[in-house]
Z-matrix of the N, CA and C atoms (Angstrom, degrees):
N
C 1 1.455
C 2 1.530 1 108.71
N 3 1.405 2 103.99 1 147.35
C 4 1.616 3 98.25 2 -168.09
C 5 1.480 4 75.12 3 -101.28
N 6 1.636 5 97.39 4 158.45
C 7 1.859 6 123.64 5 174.59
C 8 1.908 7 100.11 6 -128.38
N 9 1.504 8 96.89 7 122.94
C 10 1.787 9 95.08 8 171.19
C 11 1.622 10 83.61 9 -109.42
N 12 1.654 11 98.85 10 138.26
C 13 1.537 12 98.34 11 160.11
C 14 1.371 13 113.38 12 -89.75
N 15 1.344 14 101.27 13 138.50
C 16 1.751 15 116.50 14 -174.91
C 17 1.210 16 144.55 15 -38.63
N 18 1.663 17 98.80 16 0.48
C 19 1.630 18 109.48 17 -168.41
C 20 1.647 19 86.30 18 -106.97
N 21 1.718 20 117.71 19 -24.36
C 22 1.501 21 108.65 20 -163.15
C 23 1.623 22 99.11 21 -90.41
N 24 1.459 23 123.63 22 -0.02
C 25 1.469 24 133.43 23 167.29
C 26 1.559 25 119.77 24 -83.15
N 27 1.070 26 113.91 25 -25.91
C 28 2.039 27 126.38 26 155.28
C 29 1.242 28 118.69 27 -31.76
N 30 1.596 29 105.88 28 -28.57
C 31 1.498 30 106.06 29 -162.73
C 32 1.350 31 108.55 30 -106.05
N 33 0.987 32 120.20 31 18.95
C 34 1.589 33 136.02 32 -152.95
C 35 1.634 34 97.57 33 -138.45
N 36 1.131 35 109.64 34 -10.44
C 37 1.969 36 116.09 35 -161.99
C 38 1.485 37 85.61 36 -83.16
N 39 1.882 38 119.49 37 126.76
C 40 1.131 39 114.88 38 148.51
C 41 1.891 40 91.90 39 109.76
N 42 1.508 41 121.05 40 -14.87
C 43 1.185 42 104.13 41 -170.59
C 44 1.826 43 131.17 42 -89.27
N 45 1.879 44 82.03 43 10.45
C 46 1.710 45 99.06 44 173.29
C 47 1.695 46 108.20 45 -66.81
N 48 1.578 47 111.14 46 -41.47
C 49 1.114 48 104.72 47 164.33
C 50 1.475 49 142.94 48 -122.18
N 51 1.601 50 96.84 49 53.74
C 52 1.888 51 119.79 50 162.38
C 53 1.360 52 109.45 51 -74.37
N 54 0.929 53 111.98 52 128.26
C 55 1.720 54 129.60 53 170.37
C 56 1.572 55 117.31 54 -86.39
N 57 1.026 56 120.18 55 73.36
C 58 1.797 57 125.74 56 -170.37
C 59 1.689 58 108.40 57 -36.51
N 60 1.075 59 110.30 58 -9.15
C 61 1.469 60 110.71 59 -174.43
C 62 1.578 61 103.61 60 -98.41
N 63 1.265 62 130.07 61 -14.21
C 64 1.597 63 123.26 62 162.94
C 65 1.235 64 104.58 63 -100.16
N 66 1.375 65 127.64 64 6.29
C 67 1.675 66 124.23 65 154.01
C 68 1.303 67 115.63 66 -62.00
N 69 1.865 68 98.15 67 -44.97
C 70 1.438 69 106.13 68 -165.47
C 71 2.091 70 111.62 69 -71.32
N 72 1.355 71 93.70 70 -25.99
C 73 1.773 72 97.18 71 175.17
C 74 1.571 73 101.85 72 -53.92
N 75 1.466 74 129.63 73 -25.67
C 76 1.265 75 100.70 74 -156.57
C 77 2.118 76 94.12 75 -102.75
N 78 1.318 77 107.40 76 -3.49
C 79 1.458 78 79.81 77 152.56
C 80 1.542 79 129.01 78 -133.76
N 81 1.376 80 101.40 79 35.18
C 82 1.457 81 83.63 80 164.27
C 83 1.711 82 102.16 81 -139.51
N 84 1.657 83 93.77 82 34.62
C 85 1.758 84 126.82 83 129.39
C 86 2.017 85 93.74 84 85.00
N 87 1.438 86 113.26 85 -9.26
C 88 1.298 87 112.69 86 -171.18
C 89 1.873 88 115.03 87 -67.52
N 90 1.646 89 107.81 88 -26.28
C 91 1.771 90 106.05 89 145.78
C 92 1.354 91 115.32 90 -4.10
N 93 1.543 92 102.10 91 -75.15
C 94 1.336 93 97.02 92 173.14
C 95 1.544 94 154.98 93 -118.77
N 96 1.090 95 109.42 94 39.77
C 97 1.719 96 134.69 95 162.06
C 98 1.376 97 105.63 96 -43.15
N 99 1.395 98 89.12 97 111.55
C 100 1.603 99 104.04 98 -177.03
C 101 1.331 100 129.04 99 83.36
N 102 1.048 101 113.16 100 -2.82
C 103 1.466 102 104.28 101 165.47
C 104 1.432 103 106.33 102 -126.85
N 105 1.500 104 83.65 103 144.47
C 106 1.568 105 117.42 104 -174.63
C 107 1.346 106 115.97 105 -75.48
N 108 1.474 107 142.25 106 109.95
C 109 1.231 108 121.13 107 -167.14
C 110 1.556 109 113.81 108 -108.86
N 111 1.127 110 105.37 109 5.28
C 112 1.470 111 125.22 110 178.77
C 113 1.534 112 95.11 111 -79.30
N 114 1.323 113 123.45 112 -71.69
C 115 1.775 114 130.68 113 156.10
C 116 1.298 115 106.53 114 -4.36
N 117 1.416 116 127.06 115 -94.37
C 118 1.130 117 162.42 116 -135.45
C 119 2.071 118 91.70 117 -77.35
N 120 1.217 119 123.27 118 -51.42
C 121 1.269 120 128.78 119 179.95
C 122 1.609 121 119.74 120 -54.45
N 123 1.917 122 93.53 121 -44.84
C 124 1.710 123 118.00 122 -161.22
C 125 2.341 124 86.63 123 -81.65
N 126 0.636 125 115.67 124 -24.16
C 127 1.346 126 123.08 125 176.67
C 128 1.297 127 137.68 126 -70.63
N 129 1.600 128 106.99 127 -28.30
C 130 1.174 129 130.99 128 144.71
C 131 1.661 130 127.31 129 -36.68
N 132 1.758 131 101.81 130 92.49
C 133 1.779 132 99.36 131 -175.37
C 134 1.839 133 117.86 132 -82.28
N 135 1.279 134 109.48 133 -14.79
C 136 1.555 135 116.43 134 -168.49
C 137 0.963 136 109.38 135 -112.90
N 138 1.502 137 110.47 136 136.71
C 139 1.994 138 104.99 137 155.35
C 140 0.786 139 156.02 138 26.96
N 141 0.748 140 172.35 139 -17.17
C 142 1.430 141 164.02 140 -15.40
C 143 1.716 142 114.00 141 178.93
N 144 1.255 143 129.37 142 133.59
C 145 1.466 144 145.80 143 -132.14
C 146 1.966 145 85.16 144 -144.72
N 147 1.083 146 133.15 145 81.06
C 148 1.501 147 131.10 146 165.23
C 149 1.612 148 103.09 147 -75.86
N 150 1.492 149 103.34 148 122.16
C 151 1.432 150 110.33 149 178.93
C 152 1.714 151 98.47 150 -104.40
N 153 1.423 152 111.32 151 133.53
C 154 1.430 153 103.60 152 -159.41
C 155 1.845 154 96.00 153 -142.87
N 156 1.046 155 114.38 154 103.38
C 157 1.223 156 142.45 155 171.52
C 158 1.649 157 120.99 156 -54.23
N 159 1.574 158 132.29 157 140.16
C 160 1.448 159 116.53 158 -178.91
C 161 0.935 160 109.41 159 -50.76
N 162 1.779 161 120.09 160 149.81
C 163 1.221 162 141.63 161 157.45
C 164 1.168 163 118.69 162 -53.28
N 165 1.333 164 156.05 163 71.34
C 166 1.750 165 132.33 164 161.15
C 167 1.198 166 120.33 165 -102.89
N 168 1.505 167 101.71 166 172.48
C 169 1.457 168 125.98 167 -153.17
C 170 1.703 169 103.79 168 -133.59
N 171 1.356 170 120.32 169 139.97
C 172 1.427 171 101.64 170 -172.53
C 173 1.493 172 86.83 171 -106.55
N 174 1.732 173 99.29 172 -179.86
C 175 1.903 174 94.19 173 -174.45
C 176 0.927 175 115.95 174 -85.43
N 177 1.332 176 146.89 175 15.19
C 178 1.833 177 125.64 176 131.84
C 179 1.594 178 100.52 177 -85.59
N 180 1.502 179 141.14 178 51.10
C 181 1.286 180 134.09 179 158.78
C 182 1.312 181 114.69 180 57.60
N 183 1.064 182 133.74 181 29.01
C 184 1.985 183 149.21 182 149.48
C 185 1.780 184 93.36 183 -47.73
N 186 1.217 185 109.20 184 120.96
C 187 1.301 186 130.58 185 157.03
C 188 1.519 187 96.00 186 -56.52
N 189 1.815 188 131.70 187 112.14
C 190 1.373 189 143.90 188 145.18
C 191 1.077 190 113.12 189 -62.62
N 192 1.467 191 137.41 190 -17.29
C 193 1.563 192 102.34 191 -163.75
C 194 1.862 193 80.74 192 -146.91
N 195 1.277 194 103.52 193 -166.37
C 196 1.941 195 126.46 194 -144.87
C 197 1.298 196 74.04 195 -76.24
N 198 1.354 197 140.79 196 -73.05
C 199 2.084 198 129.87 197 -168.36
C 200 1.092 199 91.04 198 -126.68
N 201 1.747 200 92.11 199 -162.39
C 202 1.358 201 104.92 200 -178.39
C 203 1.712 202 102.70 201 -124.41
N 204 1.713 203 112.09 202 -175.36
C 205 1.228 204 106.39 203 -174.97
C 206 1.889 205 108.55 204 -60.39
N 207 1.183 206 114.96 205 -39.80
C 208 1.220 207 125.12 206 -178.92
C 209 2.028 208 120.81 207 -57.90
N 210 1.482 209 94.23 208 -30.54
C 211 1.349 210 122.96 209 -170.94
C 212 1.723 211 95.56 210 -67.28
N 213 1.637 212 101.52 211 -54.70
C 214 1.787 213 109.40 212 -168.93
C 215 1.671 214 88.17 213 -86.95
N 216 0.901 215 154.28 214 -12.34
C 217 1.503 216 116.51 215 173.86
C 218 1.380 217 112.03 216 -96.88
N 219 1.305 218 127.61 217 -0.77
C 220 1.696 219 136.04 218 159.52
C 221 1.756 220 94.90 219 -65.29
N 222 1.542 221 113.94 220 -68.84
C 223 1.377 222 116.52 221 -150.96
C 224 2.217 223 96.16 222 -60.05
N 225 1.718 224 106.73 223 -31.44
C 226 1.153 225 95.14 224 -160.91
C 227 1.498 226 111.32 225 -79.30
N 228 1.597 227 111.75 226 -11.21
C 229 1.470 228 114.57 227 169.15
C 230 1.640 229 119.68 228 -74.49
N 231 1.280 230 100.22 229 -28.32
C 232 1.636 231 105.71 230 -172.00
C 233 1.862 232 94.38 231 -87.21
N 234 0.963 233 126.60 232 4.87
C 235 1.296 234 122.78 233 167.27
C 236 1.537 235 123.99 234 -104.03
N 237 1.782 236 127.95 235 116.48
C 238 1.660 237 108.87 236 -149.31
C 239 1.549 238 115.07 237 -64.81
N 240 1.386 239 101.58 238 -42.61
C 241 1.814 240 100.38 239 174.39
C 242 1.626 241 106.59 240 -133.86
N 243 1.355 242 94.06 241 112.10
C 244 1.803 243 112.71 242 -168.33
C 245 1.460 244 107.89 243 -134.53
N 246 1.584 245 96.61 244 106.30
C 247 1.634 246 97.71 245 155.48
C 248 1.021 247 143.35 246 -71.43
N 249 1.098 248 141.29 247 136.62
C 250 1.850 249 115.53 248 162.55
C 251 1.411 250 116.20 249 -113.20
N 252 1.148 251 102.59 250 153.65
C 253 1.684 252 108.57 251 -172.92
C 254 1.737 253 97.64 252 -134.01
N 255 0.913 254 90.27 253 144.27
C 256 1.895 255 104.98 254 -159.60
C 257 1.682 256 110.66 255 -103.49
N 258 1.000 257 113.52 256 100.07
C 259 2.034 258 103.19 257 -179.74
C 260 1.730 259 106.57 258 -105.97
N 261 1.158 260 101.66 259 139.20
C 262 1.599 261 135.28 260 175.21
C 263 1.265 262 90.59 261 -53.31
N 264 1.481 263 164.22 262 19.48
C 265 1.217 264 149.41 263 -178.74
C 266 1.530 265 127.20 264 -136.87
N 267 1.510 266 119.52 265 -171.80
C 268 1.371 267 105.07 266 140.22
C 269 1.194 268 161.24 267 -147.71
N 270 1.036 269 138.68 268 -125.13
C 271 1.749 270 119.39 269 -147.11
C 272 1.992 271 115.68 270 -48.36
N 273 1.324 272 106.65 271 -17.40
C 274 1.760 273 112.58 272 171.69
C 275 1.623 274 97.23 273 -97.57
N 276 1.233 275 120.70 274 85.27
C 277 1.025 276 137.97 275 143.26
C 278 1.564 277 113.21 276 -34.31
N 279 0.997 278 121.95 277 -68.84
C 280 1.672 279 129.46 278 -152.63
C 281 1.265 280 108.56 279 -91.26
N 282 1.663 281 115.03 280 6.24
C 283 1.262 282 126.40 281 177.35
C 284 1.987 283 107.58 282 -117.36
N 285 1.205 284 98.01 283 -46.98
C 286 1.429 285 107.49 284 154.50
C 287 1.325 286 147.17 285 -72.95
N 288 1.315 287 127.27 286 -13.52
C 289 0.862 288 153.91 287 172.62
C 290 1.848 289 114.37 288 -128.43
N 291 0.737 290 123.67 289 34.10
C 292 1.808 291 127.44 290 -166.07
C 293 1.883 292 106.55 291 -37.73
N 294 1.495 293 98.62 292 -71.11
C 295 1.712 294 118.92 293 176.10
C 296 1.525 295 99.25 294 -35.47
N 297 1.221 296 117.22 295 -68.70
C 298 1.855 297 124.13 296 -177.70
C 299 1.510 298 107.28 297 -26.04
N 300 1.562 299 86.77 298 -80.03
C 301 1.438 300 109.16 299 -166.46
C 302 1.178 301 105.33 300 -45.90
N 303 1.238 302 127.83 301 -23.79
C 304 1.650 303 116.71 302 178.55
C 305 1.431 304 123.02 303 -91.84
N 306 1.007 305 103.52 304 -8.44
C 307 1.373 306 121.11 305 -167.05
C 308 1.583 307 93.36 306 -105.32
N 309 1.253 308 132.49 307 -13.47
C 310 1.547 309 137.02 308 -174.75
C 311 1.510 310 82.11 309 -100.12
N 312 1.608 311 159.53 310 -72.07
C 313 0.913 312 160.66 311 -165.60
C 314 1.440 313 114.43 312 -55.29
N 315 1.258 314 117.81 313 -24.75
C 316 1.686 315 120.58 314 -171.15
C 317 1.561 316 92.16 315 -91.03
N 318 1.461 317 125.93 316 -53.52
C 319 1.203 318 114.50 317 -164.77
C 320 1.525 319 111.80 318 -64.97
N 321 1.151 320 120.89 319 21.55
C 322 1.806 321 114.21 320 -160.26
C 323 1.882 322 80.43 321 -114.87
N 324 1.402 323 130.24 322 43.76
C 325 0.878 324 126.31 323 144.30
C 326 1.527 325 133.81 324 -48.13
């Protein structure tokens, strides 16, 4: 009998209803056609708490995770008051880090 331990089944939650075709927007980059994200960042009036996950790179240099370090210090300047908070993990934060993430969400009192 095969055994998945329960934390490596998290990642699997929700994939009855993934649509493989908004997977495919995010690499052959058409997601985002047309929108301006420089706009959309500089527009931002509140607070804001950027939870920002390790950077990796696979070995032909594939961007692993949502940006890069260069990616979040553009988005965190074009944002007026932006924190960042840094997690040991990756890109499922709130699955990898659970305790953090909550503790990053409570303090945004």
């Amino acid at each position: 009998m095969l055994f998945w331990p329960k934390a490596a089944l998290g990642g699997f939650q929700g994939m009855n209803l993934y649509d493989p075709l908004f997977g495919e927007t995010f690499f052959n980059d058409s997601f985002h056609n047309g929108i301006r994200h420089e706009d959309l960042l500089q527009n931002i009036r509140c607070r804001t708490v950027f939870m920002k996950a390790q950077t990796n790179f696979s070995e032909d240099s594939v961007l692993m995770a949502a940006l890069s370090e260069e990616d979040l210090k553009k988005a965190a300047g074009l944002i007026a008051d932006c924190q960042i908070v840094r997690f040991d993990c990756g890109h499922g934060i709130h699955i990898e880090k659970p305790k953090a993430f909550l503790a990053c969400l409570a303090g945004l009192k």
